[in-house]
N, C-alpha and C positions, 0 to 999 in steps of 0.2 A: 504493500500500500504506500502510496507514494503521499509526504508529508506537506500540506501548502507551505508556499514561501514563509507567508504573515506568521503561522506557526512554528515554523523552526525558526526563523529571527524570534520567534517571541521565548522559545526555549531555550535559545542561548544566552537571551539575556537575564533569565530567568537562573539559567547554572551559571551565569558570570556573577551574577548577585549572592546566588550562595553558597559558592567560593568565597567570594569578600568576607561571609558574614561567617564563613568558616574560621579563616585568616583572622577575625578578630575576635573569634571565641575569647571568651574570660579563661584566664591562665596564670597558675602560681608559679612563680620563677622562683627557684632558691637564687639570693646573693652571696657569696663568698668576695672578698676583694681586700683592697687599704685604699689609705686617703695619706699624703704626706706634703709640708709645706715647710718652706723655712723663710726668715727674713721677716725684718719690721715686727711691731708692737701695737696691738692699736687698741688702748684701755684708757676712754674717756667719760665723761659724766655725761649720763642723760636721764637727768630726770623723769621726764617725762612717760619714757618709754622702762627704765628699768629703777625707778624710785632717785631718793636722795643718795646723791654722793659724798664721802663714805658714806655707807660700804659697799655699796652698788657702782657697777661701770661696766658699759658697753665695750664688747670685746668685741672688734672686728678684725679677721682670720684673713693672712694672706689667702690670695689664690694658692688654690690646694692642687694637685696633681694625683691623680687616683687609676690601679688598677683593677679590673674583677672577671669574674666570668662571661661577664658580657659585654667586657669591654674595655678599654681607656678611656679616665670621665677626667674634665677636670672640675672641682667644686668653692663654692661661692658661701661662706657660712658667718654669722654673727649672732650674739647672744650677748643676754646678762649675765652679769656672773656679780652674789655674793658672798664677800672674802673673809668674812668673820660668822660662817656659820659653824666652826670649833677652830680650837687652838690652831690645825692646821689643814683647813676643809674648805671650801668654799662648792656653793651655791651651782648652777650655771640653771639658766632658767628662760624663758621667752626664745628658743634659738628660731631662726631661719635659714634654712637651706636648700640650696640645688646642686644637680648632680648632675651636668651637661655631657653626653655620651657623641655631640655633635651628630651634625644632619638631621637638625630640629630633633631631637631624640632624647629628652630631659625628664626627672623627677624632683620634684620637692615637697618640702614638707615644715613641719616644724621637731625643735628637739628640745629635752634636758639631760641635765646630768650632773655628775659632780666632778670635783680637781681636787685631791689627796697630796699633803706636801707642800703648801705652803708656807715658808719661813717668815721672820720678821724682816719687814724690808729697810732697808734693799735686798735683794735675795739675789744670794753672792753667784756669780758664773757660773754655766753648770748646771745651777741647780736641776733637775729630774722630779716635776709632777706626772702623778698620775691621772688620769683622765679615763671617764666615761661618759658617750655620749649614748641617750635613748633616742633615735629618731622616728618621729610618724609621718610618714607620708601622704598628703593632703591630695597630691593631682600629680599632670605627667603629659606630655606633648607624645606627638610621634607613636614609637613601638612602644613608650609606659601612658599612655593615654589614657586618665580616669585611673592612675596609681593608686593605692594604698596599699596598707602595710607595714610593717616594723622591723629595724635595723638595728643591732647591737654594736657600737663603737668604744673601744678598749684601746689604749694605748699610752703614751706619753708625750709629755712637752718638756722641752730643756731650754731653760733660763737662761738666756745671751744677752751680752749688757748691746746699745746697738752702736756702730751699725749692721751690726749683723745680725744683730734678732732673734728671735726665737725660732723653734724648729718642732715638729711635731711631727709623729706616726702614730694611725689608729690603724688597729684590724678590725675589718665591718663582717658583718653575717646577719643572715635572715631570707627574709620571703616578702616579695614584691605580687600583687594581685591587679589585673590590668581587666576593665570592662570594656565588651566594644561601644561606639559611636551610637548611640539614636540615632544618626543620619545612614549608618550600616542598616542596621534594621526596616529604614524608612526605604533603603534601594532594593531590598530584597522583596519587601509588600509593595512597590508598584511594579516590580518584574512578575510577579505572580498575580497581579488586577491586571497586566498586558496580555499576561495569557488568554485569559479569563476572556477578556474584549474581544479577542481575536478568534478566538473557541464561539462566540456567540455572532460576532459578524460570517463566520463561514455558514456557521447556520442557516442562518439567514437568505443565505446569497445560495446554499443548495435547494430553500424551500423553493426561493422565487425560480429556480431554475424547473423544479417539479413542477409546478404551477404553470 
């Protein structure tokens, strides 16, 4: 039986829609990777956004450099951080972050956590805090499109008086959770109402030809 035209274009466009809405099924990716950055200090007052200074201040993070399983990213991160929540503990709290994998291809989210190891300042060269970061991932452009998810960051920062700066390594892990587009789904229900139209005009066109 031979297929009308209107109907096999209507079929193709119909498996080309969901293919797509294949391609963007919801998917848990495990993360493995690091994030590492060195140079500059950027610990300022902002009330506004992270309370009275002391003991609150805006940490703004070099550009980070990061590898993982899906990729070389490089990341964009700032947060509060307060420095008198124990003898040698501080706070880190409101963070912001992205995770650019390039080719429009990005996650962010917000984070907390804390810094283990602070001395009385000035805090002599060298010095070695520990750090942990909780990150949540809010959204995602590209292949993390509608992100969420949660990422465990562990690692250190080493105290350099500047110009050289501080330097930090975190080791990242977790599971990333990506939804497809509403506009995915919205091409795949008009390829299947084209069918539909096209299935009802042949009808049509074989009655009047009986007739």
């Amino acid at each position: 039986m031979r297929i009308p035209k209107i109907i096999f274009a209507s079929l193709s466009v119909a498996l080309l829609c969901i293919g797509s809405a294949t391609l963007a099924h919801a998917d848990t990716i495990t993360f493995t990777g690091s994030r590492a950055y060195s140079g500059g200090r950027g610990l300022v007052p902002d009330p506004v956004r992270c309370g009275p200074a002391p003991p609150n201040f805006l940490a703004t993070l070099p550009p980070g450099v990061g590898a993982s399983n899906l990729g070389s990213f490089t990341s964009t991160e700032n947060h509060c951080v307060n420095t008198t929540t124990g003898p040698t503990t501080g706070t880190i709290f409101d963070g912001l972050f992205t995770f650019d994998f390039g080719g429009s291809n990005t996650f962010f989210g917000t984070y907390v956590g804390t810094v283990v190891g602070i001395p009385p300042p000035p805090a002599p060269p060298g010095t070695i805090l520990t750090v942990t970061f909780n990150y949540t991932l809010t959204g995602g452009t590209g292949s993390f499109v509608n992100a969420s998810g949660n990422l465990l960051g562990t690692g250190t920062v080493t105290v350099n008086p500047l110009p050289i700066g501080d330097s930090s390594r975190i080791d990242i892990n977790g599971t990333i959770t990506t939804i497809p587009e509403p506009a995915t789904m919205v091409l795949l229900g008009t390829g299947l109402a084209g069918i539909g139209a096209a299935v009802r005009k042949r009808r049509k066109a074989n009655n009047s030809e009986e007739a």
